[in-house]
C-alpha positions as CSV (number, residue, x, y, z in Angstrom):
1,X,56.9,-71.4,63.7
2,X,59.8,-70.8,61.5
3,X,60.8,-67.1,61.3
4,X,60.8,-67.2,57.1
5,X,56.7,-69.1,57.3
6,X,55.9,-65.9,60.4
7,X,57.1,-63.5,58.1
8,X,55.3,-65.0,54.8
9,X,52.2,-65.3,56.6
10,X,52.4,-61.9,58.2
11,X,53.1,-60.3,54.4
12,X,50.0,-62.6,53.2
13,X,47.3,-62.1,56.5
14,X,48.3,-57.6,55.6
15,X,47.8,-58.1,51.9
16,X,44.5,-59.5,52.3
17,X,43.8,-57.2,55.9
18,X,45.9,-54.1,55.5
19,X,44.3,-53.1,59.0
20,X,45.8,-55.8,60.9
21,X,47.3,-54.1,64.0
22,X,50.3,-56.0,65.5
23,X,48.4,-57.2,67.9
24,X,46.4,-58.8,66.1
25,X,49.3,-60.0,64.4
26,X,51.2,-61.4,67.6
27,X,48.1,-63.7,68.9
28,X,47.7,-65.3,65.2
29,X,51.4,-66.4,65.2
30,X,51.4,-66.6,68.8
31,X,54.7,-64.6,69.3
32,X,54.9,-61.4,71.0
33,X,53.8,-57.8,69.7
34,X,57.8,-56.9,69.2
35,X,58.9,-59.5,67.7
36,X,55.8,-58.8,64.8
37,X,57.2,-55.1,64.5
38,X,61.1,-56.5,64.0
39,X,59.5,-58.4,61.6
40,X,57.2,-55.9,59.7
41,X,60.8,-53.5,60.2
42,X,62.5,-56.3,58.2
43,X,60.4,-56.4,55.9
44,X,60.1,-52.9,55.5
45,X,56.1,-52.9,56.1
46,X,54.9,-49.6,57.9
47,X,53.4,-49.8,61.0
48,X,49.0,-49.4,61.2
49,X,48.6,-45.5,60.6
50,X,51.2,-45.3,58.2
51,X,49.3,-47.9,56.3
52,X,45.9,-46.2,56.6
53,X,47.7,-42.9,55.0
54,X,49.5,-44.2,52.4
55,X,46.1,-45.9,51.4
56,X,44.2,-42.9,51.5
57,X,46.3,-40.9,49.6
58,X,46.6,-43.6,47.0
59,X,43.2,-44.6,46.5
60,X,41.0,-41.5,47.0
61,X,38.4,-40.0,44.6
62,X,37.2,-36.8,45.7
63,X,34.3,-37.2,47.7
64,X,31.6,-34.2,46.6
65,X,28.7,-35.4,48.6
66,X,30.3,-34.7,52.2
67,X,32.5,-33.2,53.7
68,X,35.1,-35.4,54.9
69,X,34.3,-34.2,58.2
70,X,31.2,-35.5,58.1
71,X,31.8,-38.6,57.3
72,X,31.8,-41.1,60.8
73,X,35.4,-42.8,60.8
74,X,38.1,-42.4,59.2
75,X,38.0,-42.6,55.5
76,X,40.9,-45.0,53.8
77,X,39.7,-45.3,50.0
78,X,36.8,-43.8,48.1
79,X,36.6,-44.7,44.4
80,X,33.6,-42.8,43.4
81,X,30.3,-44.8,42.3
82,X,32.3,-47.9,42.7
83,X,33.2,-48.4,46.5
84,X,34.8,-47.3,49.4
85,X,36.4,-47.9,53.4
86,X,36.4,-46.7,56.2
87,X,37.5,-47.1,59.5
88,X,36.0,-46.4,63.2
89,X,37.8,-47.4,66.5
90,X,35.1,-47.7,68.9
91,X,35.8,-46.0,71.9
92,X,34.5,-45.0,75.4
93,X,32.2,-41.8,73.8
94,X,30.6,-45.0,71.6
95,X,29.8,-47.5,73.7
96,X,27.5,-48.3,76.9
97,X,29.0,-47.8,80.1
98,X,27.2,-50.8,81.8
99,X,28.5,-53.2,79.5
100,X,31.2,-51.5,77.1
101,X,29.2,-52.7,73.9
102,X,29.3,-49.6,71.0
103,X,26.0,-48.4,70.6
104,X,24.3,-49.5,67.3
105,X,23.6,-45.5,65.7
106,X,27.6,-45.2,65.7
107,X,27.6,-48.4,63.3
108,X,24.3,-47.4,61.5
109,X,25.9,-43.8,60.9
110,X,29.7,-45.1,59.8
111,X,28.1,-47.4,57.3
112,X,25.6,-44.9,56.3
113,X,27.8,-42.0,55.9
114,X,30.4,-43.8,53.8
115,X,27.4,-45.1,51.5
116,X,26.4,-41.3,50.8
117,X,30.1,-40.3,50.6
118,X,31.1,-42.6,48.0
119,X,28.4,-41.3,45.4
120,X,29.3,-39.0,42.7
121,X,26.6,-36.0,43.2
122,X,26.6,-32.7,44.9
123,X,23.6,-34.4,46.9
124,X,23.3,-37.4,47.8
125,X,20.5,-38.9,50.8
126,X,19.4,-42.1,52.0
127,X,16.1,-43.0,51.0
128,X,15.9,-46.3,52.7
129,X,18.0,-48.9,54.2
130,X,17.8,-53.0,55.3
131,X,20.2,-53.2,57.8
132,X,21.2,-56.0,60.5
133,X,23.5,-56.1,63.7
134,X,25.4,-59.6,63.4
135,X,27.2,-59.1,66.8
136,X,28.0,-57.0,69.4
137,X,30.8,-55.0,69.0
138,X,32.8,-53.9,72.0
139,X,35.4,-50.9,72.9
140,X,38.2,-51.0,71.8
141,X,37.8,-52.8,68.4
142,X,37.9,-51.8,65.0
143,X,35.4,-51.3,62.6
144,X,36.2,-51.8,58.8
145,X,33.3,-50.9,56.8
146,X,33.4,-51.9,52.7
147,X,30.6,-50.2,50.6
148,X,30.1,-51.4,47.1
149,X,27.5,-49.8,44.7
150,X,25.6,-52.8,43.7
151,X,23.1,-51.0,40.8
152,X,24.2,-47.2,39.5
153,X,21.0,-45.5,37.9
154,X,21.4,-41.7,36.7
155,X,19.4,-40.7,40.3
156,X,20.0,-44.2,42.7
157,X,22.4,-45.8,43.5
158,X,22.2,-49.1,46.0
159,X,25.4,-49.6,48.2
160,X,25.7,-52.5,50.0
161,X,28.1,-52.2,53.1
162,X,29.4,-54.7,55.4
163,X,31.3,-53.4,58.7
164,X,33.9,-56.3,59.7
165,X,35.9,-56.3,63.1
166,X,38.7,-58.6,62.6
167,X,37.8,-60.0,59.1
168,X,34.3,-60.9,61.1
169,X,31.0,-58.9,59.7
170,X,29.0,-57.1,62.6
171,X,26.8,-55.1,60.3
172,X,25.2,-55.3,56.9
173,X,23.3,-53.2,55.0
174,X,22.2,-52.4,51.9
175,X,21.3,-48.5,51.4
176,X,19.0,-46.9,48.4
177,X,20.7,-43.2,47.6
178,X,19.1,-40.7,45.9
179,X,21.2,-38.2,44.1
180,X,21.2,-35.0,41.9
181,X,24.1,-32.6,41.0
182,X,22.1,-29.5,41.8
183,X,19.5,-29.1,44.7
184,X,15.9,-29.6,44.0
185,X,16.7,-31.0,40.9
């Protein structure tokens, strides 16, 4: 592959997956890791973290539900009552030693906890949730989860989140959320 149709390719695959690691990068142009972070220097692209950070400070609403803290993964953009990402690298503490596969509660809680944090209320709790595990996911992968408030009524809200690990889902759900801007209320 020409170096100009790598490059183009590489600008298009990180405006459509900003969480491309160069990796990731390297295998889909089949080229090595360095010669993807020459070309993401050239172009002047930051490398994966720098990414994440810029996005989060761009592209984040207050979250009043959570504490950041409390929120499983790393939050990248939270626009409030609309939608919101987050990312979780699954690592040894979240997966089963006997087979290195993350153990579902760590996905459950990442897409769960994003769902709550993206609602615009003092309190906000999960009244229900359908969920479903699409596939296995294994250490050392990321986990991209997208929530998007599908209906938005003055005390629920349903969110709809899909987890993906290299543009693949691995987890769906959609999540009714009960909120009020004072407790008890």
């Amino acid at each position: 592959m020409a170096k100009k149709e790598r490059q183009r390719q590489l600008v298009k695959a990180l405006e459509e997956d900003p969480f491309l690691t160069d990796e990731e990068m390297a295998k889909r142009c089949r080229v090595s890791i360095q010669t993807i972070r020459l070309d993401r220097m050239e172009l002047g692209i930051p490398e994966l973290r720098e990414r994440i950070k810029h996005m989060a400070e761009n592209n984040f609403d207050g979250v009043r539900s959570l504490s950041l803290e409390e929120v499983i993964g790393e939050v990248v953009d939270i626009q409030l009552d609309q939608s919101g990402i987050s990312m979780l690298e699954i690592k040894k503490e979240h997966v089963f030693a006997r087979n290195q596969i993350a153990r579902g509660h760590y996905l459950f809680a990442q897409a769960n906890s994003l769902a709550v944090a993206i609602v615009d209320a003092e309190v906000a709790l999960t009244g229900s949730a359908g969920i479903r595990f699409v596939r296995p996911v294994r250490l050392g992968e990321k986990c991209l989860a997208f929530a998007k408030v599908i209906t938005n009524g003055p005390s629920r809200l349903q969110i709809n989140v899909q987890t993906k690990v290299n543009g693949e889902v691995v987890f769906q759900g959609v999540f009714d959320v009960y909120r009020t801007d004072e407790e008890g209320q």
